[in-house]
C-alpha positions as CSV (number, residue, x, y, z in Angstrom):
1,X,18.2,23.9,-8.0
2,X,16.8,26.7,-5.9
3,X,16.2,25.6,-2.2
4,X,12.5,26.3,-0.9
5,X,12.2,26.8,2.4
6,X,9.2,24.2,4.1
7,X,7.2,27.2,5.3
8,X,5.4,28.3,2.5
9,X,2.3,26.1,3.0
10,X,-0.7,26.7,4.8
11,X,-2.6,24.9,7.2
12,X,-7.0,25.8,7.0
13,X,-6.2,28.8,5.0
14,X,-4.1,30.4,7.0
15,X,-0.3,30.9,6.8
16,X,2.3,28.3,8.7
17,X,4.5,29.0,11.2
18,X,7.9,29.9,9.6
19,X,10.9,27.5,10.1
20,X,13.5,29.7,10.8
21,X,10.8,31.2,13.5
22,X,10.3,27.7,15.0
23,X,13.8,26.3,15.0
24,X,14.8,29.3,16.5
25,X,12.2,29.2,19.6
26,X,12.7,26.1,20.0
27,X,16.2,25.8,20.5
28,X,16.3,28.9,23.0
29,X,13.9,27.1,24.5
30,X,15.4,24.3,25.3
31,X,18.7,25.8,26.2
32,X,16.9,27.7,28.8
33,X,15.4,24.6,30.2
34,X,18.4,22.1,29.9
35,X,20.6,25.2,31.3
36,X,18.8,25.5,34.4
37,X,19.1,21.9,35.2
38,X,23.1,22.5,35.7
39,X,23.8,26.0,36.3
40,X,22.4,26.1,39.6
41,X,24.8,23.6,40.9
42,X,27.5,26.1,40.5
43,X,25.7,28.6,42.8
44,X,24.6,26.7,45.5
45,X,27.3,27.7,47.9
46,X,26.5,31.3,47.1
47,X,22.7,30.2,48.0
48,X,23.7,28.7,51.4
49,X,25.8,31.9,52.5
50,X,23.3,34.5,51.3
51,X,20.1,33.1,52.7
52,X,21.2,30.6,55.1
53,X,20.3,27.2,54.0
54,X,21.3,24.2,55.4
55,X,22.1,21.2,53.6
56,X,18.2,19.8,53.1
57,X,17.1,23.5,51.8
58,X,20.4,23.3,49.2
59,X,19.0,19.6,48.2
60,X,15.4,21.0,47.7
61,X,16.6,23.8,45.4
62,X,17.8,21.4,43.2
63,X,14.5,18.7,43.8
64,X,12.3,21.4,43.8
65,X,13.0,22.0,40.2
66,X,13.6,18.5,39.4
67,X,10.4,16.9,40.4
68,X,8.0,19.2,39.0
69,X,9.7,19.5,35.7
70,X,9.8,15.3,35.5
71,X,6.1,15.3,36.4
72,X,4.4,17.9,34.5
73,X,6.5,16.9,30.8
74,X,3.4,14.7,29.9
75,X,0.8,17.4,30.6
76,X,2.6,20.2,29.1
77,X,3.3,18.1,25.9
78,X,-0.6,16.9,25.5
79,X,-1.7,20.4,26.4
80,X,0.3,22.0,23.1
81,X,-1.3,19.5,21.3
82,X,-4.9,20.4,22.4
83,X,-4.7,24.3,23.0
84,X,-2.1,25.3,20.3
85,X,2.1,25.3,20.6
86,X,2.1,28.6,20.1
87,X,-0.7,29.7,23.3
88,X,1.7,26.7,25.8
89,X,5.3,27.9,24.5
90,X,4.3,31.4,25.5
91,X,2.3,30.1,28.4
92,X,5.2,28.1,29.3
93,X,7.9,30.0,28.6
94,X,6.3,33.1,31.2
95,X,5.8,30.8,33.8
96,X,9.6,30.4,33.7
97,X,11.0,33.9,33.2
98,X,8.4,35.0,35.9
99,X,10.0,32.7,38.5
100,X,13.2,33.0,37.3
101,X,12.6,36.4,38.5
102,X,11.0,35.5,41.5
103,X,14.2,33.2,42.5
104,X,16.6,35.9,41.4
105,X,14.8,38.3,44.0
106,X,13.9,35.7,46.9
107,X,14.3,37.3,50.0
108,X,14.6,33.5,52.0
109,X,15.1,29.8,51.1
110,X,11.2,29.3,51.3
111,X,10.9,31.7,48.4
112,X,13.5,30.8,46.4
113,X,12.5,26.6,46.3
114,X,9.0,27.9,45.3
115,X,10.3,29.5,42.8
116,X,12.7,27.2,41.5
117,X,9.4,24.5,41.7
118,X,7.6,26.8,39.4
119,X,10.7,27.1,37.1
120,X,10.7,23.5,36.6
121,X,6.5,23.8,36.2
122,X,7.0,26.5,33.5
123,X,10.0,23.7,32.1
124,X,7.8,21.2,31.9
125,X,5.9,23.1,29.9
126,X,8.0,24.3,27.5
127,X,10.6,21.6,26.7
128,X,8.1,19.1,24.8
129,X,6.4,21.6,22.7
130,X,10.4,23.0,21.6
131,X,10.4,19.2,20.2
132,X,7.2,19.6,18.8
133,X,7.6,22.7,17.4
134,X,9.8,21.2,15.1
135,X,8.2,17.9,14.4
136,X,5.1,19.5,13.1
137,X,6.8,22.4,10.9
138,X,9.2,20.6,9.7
139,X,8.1,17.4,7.4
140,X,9.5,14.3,7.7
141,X,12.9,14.0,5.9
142,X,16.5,15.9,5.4
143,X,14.8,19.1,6.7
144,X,13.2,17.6,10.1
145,X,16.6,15.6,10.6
146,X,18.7,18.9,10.2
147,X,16.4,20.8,12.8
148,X,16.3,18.0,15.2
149,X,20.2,17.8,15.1
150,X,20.2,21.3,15.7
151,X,18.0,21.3,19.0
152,X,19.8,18.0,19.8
153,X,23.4,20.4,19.5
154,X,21.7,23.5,21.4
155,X,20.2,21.6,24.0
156,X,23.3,19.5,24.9
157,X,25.7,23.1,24.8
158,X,22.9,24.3,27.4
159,X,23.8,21.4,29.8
160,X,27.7,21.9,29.2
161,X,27.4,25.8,29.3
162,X,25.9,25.4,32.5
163,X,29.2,25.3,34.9
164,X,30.7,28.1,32.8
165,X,28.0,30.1,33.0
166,X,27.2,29.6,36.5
167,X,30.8,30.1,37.3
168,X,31.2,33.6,35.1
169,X,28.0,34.7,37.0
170,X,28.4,34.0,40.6
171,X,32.0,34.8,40.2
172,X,31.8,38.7,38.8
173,X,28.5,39.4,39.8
174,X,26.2,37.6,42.3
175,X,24.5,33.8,42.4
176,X,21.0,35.9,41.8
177,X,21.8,36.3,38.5
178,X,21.9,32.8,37.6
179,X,18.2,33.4,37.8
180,X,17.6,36.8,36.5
181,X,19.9,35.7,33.4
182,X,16.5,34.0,31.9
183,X,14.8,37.3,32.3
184,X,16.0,39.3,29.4
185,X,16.0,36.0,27.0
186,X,12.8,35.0,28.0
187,X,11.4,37.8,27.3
188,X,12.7,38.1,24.0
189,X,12.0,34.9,22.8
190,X,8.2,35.4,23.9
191,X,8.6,38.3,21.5
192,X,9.7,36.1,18.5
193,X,6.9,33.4,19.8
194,X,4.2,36.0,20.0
195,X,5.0,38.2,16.3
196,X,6.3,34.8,14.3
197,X,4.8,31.2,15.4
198,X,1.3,30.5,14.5
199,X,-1.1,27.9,16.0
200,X,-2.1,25.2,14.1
201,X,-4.3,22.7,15.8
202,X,-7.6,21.5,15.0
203,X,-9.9,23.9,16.0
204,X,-13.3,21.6,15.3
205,X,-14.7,20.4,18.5
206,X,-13.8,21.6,22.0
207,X,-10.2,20.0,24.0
208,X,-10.7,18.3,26.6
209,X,-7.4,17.5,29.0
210,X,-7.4,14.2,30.5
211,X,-7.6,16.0,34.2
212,X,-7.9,12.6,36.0
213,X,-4.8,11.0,33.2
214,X,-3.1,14.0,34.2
215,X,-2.7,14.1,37.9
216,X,-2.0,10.5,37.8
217,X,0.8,10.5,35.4
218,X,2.2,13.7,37.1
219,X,1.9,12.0,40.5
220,X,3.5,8.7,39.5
221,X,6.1,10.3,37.7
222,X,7.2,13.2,40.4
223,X,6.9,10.4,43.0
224,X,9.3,8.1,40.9
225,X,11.6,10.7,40.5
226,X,11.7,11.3,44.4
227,X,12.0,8.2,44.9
228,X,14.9,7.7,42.7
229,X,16.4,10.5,44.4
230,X,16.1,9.1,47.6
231,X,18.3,6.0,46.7
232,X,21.2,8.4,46.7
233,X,21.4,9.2,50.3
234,X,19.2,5.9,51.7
235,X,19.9,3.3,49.3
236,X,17.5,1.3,47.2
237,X,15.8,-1.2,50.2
238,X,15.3,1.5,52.7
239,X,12.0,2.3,53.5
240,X,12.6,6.1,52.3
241,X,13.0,5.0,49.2
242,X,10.7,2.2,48.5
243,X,7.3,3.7,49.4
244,X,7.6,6.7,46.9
245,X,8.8,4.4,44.0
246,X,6.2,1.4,44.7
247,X,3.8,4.2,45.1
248,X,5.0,5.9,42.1
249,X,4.9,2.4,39.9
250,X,1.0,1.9,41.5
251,X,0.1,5.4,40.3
252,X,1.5,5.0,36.9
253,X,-0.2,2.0,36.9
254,X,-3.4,3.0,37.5
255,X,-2.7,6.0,34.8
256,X,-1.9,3.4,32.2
257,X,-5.8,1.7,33.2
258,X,-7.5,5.0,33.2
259,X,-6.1,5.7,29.7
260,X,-7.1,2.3,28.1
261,X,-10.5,3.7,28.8
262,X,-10.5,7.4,28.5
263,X,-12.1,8.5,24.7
264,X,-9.7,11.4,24.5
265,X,-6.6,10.5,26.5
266,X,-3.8,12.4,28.1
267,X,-0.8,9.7,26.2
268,X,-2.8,7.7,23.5
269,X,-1.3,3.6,24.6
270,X,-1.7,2.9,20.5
271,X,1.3,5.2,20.2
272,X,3.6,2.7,22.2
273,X,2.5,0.3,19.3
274,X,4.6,2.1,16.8
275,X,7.7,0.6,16.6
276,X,9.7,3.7,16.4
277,X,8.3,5.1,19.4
278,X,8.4,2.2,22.0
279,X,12.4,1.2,20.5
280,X,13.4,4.5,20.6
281,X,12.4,5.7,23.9
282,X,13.6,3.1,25.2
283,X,17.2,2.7,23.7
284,X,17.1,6.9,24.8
285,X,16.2,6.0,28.4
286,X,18.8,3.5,28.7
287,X,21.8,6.0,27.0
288,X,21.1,8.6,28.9
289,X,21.5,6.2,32.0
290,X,25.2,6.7,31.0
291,X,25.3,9.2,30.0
292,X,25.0,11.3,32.3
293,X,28.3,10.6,33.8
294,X,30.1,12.8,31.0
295,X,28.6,16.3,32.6
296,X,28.3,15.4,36.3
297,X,31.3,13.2,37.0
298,X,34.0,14.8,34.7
299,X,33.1,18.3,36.8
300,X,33.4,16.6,40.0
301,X,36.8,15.1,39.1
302,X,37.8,19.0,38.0
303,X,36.6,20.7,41.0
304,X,37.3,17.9,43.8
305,X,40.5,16.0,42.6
306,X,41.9,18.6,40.4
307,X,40.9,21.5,42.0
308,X,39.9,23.6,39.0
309,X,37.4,26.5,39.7
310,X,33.9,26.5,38.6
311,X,35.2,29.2,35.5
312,X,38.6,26.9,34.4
313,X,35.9,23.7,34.8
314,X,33.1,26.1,32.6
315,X,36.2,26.5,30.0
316,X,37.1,22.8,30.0
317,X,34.2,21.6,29.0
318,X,34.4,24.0,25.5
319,X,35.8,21.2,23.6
320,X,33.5,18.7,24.6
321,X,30.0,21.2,23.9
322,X,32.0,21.2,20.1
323,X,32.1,17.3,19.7
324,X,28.4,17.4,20.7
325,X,27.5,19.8,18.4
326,X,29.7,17.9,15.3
327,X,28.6,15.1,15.9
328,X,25.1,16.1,15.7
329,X,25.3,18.3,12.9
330,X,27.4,15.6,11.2
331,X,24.3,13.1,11.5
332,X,21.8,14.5,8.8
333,X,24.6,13.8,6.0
334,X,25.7,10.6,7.0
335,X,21.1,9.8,7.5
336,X,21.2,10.3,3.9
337,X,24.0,8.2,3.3
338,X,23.5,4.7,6.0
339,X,21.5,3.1,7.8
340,X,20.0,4.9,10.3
341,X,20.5,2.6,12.8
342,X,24.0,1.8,11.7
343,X,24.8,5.2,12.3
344,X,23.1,5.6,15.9
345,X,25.1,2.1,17.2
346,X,28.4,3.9,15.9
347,X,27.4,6.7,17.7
348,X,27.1,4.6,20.9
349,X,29.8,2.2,20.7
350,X,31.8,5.6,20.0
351,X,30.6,7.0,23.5
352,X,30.8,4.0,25.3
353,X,34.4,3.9,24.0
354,X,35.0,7.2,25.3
355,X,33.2,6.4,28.9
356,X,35.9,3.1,28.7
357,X,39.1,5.7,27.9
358,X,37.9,7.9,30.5
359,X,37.9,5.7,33.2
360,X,41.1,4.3,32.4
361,X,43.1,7.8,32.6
362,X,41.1,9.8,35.6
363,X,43.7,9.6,38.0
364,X,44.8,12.0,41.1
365,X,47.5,13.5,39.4
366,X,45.7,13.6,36.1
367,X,45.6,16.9,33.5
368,X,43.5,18.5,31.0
369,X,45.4,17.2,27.9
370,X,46.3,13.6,29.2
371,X,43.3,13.0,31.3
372,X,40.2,14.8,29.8
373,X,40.4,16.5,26.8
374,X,40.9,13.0,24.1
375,X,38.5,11.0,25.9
376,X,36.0,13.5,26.7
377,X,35.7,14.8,22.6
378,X,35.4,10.9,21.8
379,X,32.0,10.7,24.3
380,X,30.2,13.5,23.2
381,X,31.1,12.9,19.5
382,X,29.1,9.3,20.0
383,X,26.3,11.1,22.1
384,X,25.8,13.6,19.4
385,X,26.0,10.9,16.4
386,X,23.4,8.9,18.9
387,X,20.7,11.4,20.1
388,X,19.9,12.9,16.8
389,X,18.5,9.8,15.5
390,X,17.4,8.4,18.6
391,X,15.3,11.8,18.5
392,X,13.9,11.2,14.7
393,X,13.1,7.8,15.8
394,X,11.4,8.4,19.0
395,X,8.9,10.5,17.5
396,X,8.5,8.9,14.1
397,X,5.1,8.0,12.6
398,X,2.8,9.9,14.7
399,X,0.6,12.5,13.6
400,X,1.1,16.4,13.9
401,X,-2.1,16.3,16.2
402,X,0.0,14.1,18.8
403,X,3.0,15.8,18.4
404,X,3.4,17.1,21.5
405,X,2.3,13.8,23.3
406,X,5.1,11.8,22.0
407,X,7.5,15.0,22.4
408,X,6.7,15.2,26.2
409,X,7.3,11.2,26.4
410,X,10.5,12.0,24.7
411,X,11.4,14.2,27.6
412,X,10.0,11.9,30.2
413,X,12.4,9.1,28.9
414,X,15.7,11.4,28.9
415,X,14.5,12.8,32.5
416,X,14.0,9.4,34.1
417,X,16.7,7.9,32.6
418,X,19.2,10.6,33.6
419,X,17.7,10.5,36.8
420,X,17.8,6.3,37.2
421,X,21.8,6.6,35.8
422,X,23.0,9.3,38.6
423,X,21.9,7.4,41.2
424,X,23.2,4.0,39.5
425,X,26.3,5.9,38.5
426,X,26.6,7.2,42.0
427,X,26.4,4.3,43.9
428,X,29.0,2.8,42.1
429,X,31.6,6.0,42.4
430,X,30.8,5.8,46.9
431,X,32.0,1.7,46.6
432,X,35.8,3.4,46.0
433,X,35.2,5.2,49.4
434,X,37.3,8.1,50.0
435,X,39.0,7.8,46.9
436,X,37.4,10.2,44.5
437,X,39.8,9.4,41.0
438,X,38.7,5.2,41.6
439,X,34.9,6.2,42.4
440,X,34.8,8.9,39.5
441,X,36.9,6.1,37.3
442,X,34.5,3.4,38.4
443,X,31.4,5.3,37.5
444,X,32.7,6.3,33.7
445,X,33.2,2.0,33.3
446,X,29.7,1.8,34.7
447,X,28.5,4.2,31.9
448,X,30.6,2.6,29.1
449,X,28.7,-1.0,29.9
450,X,25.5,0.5,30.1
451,X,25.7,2.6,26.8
452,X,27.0,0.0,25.2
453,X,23.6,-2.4,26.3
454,X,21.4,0.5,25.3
455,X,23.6,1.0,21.5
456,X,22.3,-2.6,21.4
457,X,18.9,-1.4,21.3
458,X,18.4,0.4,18.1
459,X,19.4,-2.9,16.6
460,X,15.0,-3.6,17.0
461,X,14.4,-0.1,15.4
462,X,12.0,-0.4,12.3
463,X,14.4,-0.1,9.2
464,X,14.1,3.9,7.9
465,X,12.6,4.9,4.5
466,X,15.0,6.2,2.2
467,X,14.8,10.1,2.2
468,X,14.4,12.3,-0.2
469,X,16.7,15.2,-0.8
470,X,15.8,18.5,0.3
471,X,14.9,20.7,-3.3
């Protein structure tokens, strides 16, 4: 039976965007964005020689970034919704590659963390409408589940490609071009965006953005996020932490109020009442509590305990950015053939196995094929078997009009939950004291109990339709 490709259809007479176009977009897009996160890590000593920056100038390079891009992921997503995917991808997508360039040239620190603040503005942007790209061209079924297991895979390989790219680039050439990098692809994915994706939003009355929806959420959100932050060098009961996360909770608050009563809102609260989407943002905040101890604690182990370079710890992490990418590709098949949420708790228990392994073997004197390498496949095998349908779930039963709202609460949920679990995970490493192995071993337990209670989660996801094969 010939296979027919879902782009032939049209949307108001005029021609949809073709999948290959979107599924390609949007998984550049993502990399670019999940890439960012991590390969600036690698070139912060370079950062601190060449312009001088002290250690609060280093932390606000990475917060810069951080804060914006955690606050603005609800705007941005709305925003494709009510202006068109294709006008914010491009919108968003320049806003990064021009700052990119901007950080790449910064003359001084004050430069650079405005630039890396606008990166994470133009990130915000961009990441939920690469998840909405897809949800709306591709129709619910064998054919959404493949793309989403692809952006899943490329998105992962963009956090895990991070060290080694950062490594290859400061080492040979400069830290600047951890930054310039995004140039060149940026600008020619906003070729492909401009020539190939169409816009396909209702164009009957005027938008109207939720201005007052939006600086609250964006508020409360950035202000959560710096306060989470803050827990990692003052604790959770210090005043330096609690006024911007009670202030951030009264914000969101008063958000969640304002929508209840706003005709056209910024999140529409009757999407929380679909099963899917409450369950699976939920179970997706909690895993990627744990999980992100497989990226940031397994390179601290290499670097600090066994001494590996930022290139050997880049090359390392190769076998791990294929288990993400099996697993996930390996979840559309076995979708058609179990239960959905079957295969997502396998795909926990599998990770949390691997965070249990892990911290069993990290030792002082540990190596690659005894102490990394078996465990390390095992996690991101589960993660990828996890997050794809997590992903499907998460966004399942809304309408192509509100695709990008429930995309950029997607991305909320895996940003505050990443953030939550390093300070969580953190916490727990410092109780070993000087002893990095037992802290580093302590955290990966940490992450094995707490993927494990979030695998238990998807237990309350609504049971999935069968599918129907792709023609």
């Amino acid at each position: 039976m010939p296979h027919t490709e879902p782009t032939a259809h049209k949307t108001g007479g005029r021609p949809s965007t073709p999948a290959w176009a979107a599924l390609l977009a949007a998984s550049i897009g993502q990399f670019l964005v999940v890439l960012d996160i991590s390969v600036v890590n690698v070139a912060l000593p370079g950062m601190r020689s060449g312009l001088g920056l002290g250690a609060t100038g280093l932390q606000w390079v990475v917060n810069a970034y951080s804060l914006t891009f955690a606050g603005f992921l609800l705007l941005g997503g709305r925003a494709a919704d009510l202006f068109g995917r294709k006008r914010i991808f491009i919108v968003g997508l320049g806003v990064f590659t021009v700052a990119s360039l901007a950080g790449g040239l910064a003359p001084d620190g004050g430069t650079l963390i405005a630039a890396r603040a606008a990166q994470g503005l133009g990130a915000a942007i961009l990441a939920p409408v690469t998840l909405s790209l897809i949800t709306s061209t591709f129709p619910a079924g064998p054919a959404r589940t493949k793309a989403i297991a692809t952006w899943t895979a490329v998105g992962t390989a963009g956090g895990a490609a991070g060290g080694l790219v950062g490594g290859l680039l400061t080492d040979y050439l400069d830290w600047r071009w951890v930054l310039l990098i995004n140039v060149p692809i940026g600008i020619v994915v906003t070729v492909i965006a401009a020539v190939w994706l169409r816009d396909e939003r209702d164009t009957t009355g005027r938008p109207r953005l939720d201005l007052p929806g939006a600086a609250l959420v964006t508020a409360g959100v950035a202000l959560l996020n710096f306060g989470i932050t803050r827990t990692e060098t003052y604790g959770w009961t210090s005043t330096d932490s609690l006024v911007p996360l009670i202030a951030g909770l009264v914000t969101l608050a008063a958000f969640v109020a304002v929508e209840a009563r706003t005709p056209q809102p910024l999140v529409p609260l009757r999407l929380f009442r679909l099963r899917s989407v409450a369950v699976g943002n939920l179970a997706t905040m909690v895993s990627m509590l744990g999980g992100f101890a497989l990226w940031y604690f397994l390179s601290l182990y290499m670097q600090n305990v066994l001494h590996y370079s930022a290139v050997r710890t880049g090359l390392s992490f190769l076998p791990h950015t294929i288990g993400i990418i099996v697993g996930s590709k390996l979840a559309p098949t076995l979708m058609n053939r179990m239960d959905t949420r079957l295969l997502a708790a396998f795909g926990g228990l599998l990770a949390a196995g691997g965070f249990a392994w892990q911290s069993a073997v990290l030792h002082a004197d540990g190596t690659f094929l005894g102490s990394i390498l078996g465990p390390g496949v095992t996690m991101a095998v589960g993660f990828g078997l996890l997050m794809t349908p997590l992903v499907e779930a998460s966004t399942a039963g809304a309408s192509a009009a509100e695709a990008g709202a429930v995309a950029g609460i997607v991305n909320t949920s895996r940003t505050i939950g990443g953030a939550i679990g390093l300070t969580i995970l953190a916490t727990a490493a410092a109780e070993s004291g000087s002893d990095l192995a037992a802290g580093y071993a302590t955290a990966f337990l940490v992450a094995a109990i707490i993927t494990a209670a979030g695998t238990a989660l998807v237990a309350f996801l609504p049971r999935p339709t069968p599918q129907t094969p792709a023609a």
